[in-house]
C-alpha positions in Angstrom: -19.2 -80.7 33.8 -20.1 -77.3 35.2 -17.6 -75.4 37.6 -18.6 -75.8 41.1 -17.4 -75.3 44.4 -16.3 -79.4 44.1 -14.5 -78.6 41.4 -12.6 -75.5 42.0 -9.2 -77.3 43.1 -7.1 -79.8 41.0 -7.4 -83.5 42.2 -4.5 -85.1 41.8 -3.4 -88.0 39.5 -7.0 -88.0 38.4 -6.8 -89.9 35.4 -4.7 -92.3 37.2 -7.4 -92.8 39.5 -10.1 -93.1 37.0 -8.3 -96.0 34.8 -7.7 -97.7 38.1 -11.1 -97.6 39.9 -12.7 -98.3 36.4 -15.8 -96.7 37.6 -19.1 -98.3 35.8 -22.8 -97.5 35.7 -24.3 -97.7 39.4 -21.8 -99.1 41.6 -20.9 -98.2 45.0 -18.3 -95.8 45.8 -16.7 -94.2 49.5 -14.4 -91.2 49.0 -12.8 -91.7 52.4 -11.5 -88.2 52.2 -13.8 -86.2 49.8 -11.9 -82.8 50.1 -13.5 -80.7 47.7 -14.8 -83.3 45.7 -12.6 -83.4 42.4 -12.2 -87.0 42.7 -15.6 -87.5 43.7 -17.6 -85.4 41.4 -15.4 -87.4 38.2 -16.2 -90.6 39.7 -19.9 -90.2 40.5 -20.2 -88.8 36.6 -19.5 -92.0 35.4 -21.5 -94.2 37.8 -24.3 -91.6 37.8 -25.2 -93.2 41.2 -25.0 -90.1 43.5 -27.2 -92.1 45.7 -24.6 -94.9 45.9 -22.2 -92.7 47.2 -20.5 -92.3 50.4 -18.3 -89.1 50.4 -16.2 -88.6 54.2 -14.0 -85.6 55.1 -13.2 -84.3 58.9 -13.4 -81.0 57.6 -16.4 -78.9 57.9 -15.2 -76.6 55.2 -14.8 -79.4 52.5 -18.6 -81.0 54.0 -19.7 -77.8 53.4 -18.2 -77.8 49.5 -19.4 -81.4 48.9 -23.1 -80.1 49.3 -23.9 -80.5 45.7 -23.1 -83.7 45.7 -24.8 -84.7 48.9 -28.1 -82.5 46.7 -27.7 -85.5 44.1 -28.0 -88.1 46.9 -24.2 -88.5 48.2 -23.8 -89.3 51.6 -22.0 -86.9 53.5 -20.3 -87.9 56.9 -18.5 -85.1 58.5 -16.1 -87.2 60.7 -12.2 -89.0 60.0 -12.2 -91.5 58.2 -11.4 -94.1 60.7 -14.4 -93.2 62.6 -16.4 -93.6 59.5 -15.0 -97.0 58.4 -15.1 -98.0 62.2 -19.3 -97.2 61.1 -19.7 -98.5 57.7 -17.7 -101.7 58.9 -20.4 -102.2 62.1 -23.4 -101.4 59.4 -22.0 -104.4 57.2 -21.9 -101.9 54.3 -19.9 -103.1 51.3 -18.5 -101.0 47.9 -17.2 -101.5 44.4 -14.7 -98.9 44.8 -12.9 -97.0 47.5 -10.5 -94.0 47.7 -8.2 -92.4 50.1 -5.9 -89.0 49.2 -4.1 -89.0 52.2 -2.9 -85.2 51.0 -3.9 -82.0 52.6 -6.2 -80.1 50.8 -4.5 -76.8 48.5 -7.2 -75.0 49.7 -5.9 -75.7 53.6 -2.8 -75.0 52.3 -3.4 -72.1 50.9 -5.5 -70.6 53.7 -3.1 -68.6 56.0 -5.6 -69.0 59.0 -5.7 -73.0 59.2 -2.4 -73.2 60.4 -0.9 -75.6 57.6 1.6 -73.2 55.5 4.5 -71.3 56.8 4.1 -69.3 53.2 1.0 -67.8 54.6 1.1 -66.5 58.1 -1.8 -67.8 60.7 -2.4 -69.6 63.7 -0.6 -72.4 64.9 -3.3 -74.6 64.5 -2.9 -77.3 61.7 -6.4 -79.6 62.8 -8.3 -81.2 60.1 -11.0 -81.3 62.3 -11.3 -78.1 64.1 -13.6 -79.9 66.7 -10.5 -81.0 68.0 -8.5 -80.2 70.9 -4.9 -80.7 70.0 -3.4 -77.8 67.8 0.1 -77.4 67.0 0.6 -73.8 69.0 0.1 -76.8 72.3 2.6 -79.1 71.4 5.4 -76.5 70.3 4.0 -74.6 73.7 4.0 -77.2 75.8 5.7 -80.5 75.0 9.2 -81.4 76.1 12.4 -81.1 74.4 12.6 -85.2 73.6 8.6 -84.8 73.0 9.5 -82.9 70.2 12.7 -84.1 68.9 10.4 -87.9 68.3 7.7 -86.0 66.9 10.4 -84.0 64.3 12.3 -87.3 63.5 9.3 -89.9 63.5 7.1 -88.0 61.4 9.4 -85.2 60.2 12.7 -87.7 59.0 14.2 -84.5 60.4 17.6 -85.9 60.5 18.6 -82.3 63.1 15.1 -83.1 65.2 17.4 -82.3 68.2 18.7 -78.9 67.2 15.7 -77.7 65.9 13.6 -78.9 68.8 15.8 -77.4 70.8 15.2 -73.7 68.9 11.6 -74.5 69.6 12.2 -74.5 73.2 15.0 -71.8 73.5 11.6 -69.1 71.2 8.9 -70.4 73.0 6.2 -69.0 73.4 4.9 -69.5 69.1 1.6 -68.2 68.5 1.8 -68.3 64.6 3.5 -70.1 61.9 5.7 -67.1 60.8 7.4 -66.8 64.0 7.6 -71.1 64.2 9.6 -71.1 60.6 11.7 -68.4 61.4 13.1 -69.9 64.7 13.2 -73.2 63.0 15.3 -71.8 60.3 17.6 -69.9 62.8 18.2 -73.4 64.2 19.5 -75.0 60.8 22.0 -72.4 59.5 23.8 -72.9 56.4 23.0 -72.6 52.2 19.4 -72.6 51.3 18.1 -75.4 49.5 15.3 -76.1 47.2 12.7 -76.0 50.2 12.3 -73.9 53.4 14.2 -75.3 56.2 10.7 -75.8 58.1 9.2 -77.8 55.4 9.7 -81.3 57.3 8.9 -79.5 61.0 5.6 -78.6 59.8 5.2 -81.9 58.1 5.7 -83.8 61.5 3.7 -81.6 63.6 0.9 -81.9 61.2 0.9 -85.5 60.8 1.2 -85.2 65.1 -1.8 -83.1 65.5 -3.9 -85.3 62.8 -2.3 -88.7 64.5 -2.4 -89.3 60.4 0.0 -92.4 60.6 -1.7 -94.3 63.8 -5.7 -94.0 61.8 -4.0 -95.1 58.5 -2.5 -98.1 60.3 -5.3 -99.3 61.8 -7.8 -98.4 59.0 -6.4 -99.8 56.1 -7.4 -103.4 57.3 -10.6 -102.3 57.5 -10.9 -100.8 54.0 -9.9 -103.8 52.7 -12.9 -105.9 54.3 -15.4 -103.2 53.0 -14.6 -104.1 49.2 -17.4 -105.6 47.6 -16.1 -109.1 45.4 -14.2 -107.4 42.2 -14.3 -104.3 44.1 -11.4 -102.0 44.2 -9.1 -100.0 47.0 -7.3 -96.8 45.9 -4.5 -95.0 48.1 -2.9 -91.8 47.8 0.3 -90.9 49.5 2.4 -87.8 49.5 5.6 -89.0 51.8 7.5 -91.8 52.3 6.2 -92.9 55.9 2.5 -93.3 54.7 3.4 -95.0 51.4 5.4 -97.2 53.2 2.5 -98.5 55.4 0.7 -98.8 52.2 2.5 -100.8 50.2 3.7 -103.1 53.0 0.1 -103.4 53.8 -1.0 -104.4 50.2 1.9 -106.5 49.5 1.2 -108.5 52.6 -2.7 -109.6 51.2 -1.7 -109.5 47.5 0.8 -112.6 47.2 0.7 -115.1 44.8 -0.2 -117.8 46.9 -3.4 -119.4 45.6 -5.6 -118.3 48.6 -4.9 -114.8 47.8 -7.7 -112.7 48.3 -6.5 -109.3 47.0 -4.4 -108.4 43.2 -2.5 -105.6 43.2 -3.8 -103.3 40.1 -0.1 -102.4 39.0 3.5 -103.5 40.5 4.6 -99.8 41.0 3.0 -97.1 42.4 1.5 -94.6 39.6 2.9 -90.9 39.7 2.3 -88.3 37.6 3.3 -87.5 34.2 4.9 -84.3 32.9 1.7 -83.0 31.7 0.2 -83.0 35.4 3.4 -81.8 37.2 3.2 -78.2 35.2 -0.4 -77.8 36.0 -0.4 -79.1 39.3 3.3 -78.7 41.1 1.5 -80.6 44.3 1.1 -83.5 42.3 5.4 -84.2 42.2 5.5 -86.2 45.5 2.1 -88.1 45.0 1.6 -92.2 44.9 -1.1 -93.8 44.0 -1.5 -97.8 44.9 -4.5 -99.9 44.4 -5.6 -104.0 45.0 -8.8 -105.5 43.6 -10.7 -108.0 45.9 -10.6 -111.3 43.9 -14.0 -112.2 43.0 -13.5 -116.0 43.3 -16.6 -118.2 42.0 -18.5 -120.7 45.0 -16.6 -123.4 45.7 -12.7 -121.6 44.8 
């Protein structure tokens, strides 16, 4: 396949994702975050049904990337992906196979003026969707002390939310994510440790600004009604508070009871292997969990 702008980044657990989804020759597929299409562009090779293909992302940059594909025939929907299943759900639309990577993008990451990384100095800004209003310089600006101490424990499982939320108060005003770490940092002395002290701060107010939790709860129903019969759901977490809506989620329509309507696709969540973990460190903390819709004959 020839180096594009799609396939610039690594996706993660990619073969994973291909033995599970078991793509085959002109099915239906929804990337419900397309990113910069690494999953996408693999995928839609071995269906070699662009035209089949619904490929989502809130991100104008990443719409932008998935061009190509959308040349071939893809869909593009520039929009979060509850929006767009709220959509394909009201257009009856059906699919063989679907995929969320609930991860942020390297390439957000790694961009100093979106906001995301306190390794690259930018903005407080942190939105997906940079139609939106909410930005991470408002809520360290502007919310109150307890505001931020749920936000830093909810999303953050920063077990010091109060000390550090009270740092964010005592250096206010933060107008870029250097300044932000720093005062977080001052706020938990002691030894350094494997990651920056900031690492879970910026995880919570991400996951605030996003409101990543509240559209994954209520979507992931939804995904599961848009699977075709035989037709497979794939979910990518990076942290413990989405995989844990996951797999209660597909545990709860995956029992053995005879009525069953889903099968989970393997009893663990799939990580990656050695191989993947030295050429893509990003990959360490990812989980992958998947259900097939049973395809039950008339009459079952």
């Amino acid at each position: 396949m020839h180096q594009t702008k799609t396939t610039i980044h690594i996706p993660v657990l990619l073969d994973a994702v291909l033995t599970m989804a078991a793509p085959a020759a002109g099915e239906t597929y929804l990337d419900l975050t397309a990113g910069y299409g690494g999953h996408a562009s693999a995928i839609i090779e071995r269906t070699g049904a662009a035209d089949k293909a619904v490929l989502v992302d809130r991100d104008l940059a990443a719409i932008t990337a998935l061009q190509p594909l959308g040349d071939q025939g893809a869909t593009l929907l520039h929009t979060d992906f509850l929006t767009a299943t709220r959509e394909l759900t009201s257009q009856g639309k059906k699919f063989d196979m679907i995929l969320a990577d609930l991860g942020v993008s390297s390439l957000h990451l790694d961009k100093g003026e979106r906001g995301f990384s306190f390794s690259q100095n930018g903005p407080l800004d942190m939105r997906m969707d940079q139609r939106s209003e909410l930005t991470a310089e408002v809520i360290v600006n502007t919310y109150s002390a307890s505001q931020l101490e749920d936000i830093l424990r909810r999303y953050g499982e920063e077990w010091k939310s109060r000390s550090v939320a009270a740092g964010i108060i005592a250096g206010r005003p933060f107008h870029d994510t250097a300044g932000l770490a720093a005062a977080i940092k001052r706020a938990l002395p002691g030894k350094p440790g494997k990651t920056h002290p900031a690492t879970k701060s910026f995880q919570a107010l991400r996951i605030a600004v996003n409101d990543e939790l509240g559209q994954l709860e209520t979507a992931l129903p939804l995904w599961l009604e848009l699977l075709e019969p035989g037709g497979r759901l794939l979910v990518i977490s990076f942290h413990s508070l989405e995989d844990r809506i996951v797999k209660q989620a597909l545990a709860d329509v995956s029992g053995h009871t005879y009525d069953a309507e889903f099968q989970l696709l393997a009893k663990r969540p799939l990580v990656a292997g050695s191989t993947e973990l030295v050429s893509n460190p990003r990959s360490r903390s990812a989980k992958l969990r998947a259900v097939a819709k049973i395809n039950k004959k008339k009459g079952e």
